[in-house]
C-alpha positions, 0 to 999 in steps of 0.5 A: 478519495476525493472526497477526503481529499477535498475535505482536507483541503477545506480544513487546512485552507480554514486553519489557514485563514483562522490563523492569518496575518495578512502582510501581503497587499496581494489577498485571495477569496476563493469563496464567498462564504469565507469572511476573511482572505489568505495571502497568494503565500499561503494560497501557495502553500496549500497547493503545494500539499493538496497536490502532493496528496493527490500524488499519492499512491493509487489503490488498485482492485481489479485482481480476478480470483482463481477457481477453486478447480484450478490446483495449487501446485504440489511442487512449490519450493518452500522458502522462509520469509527472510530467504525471500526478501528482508524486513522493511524497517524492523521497528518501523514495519511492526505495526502491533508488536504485542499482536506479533508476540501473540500470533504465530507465524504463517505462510503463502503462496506466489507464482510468477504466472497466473493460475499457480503457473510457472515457479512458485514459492510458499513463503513461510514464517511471515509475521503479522504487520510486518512489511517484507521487501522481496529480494531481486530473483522474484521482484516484479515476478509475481502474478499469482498468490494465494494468501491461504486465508491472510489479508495481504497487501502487496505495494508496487515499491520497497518499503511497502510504498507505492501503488498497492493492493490488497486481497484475501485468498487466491488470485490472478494480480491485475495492475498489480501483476509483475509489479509487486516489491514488497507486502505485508499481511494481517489476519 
């Protein structure tokens, strides 16, 4: 991450000298090897954006798997994915909409405790890319999944915003746990 982030500093900070016109007396010259000086405007500026960059939303990889051993449970109440929650942006949430027309809808499973304990719900009729706000009786609940198969990434927001994770199978939700808003899931 930063890595990519210091890269995109570097790129604007080089668009920026490249196409600067200095009308200020005040210049800056962060490096040597830079042949000509940028206003402290646009120095500003520049700032600005990397820090909103560094801001973004984490990405988060310390969810534990469930054993094999530990059974799904046999009483879960099966929900469609518009009963759950509503879809994110109808447009804006289908990511592929000629993969969605070819695919046919699948299903979930979520706990609110960890190893399948407590209520849960199989979310049916999920469709691939798109991005599914959780209603209020299960936002920030969750702390189970199983994604039977399907890559599923859970955000911390609406939206599909925020701190996220993504995961393929069953798991117990590490940071992620009683956090989760929204998810949208792919094969």
């Amino acid at each position: 991450m930063a890595v990519v982030l210091l890269d995109f500093v570097v790129s604007l900070l080089c668009s920026l000298i490249s196409s600067s016109s200095l009308s200020s007396s005040l210049i800056y010259q962060p490096y040597a090897s830079f042949t000509q000086a940028i206003s402290i405007m646009q120095l500003s500026q520049l700032l600005t954006l990397a820090s909103a960059a560094v801001v973004l939303a984490k990405v988060h990889d310390d969810n534990s798997p469930i054993p094999a051993s530990v059974p799904s449970p046999s009483d879960a109440v099966t929900v469609t994915a518009d009963t759950f929650g509503t879809a994110a942006g109808a447009v804006s949430a289908r990511l592929h909409a000629k993969d969605l027309v070819e695919r046919m809808a699948f299903s979930i499973l979520v706990c609110e405790h960890s190893n399948f304990n407590g209520a849960c719900l199989t979310i049916t009729g999920i469709d691939h890319g798109v991005c599914y706000n959780i209603n209020s009786g299960w936002n920030d609940r969750i702390s189970s999944t199983d994604t039977r198969g399907h890559t599923c990434t859970v955000f911390q927001h609406a939206s599909c915003r925020g701190d996220q994770s993504t995961v393929n199978g069953r798991v117990n939700w590490g940071h992620m746990n009683d956090q989760i808003s929204s998810y949208r899931c792919f094969e």
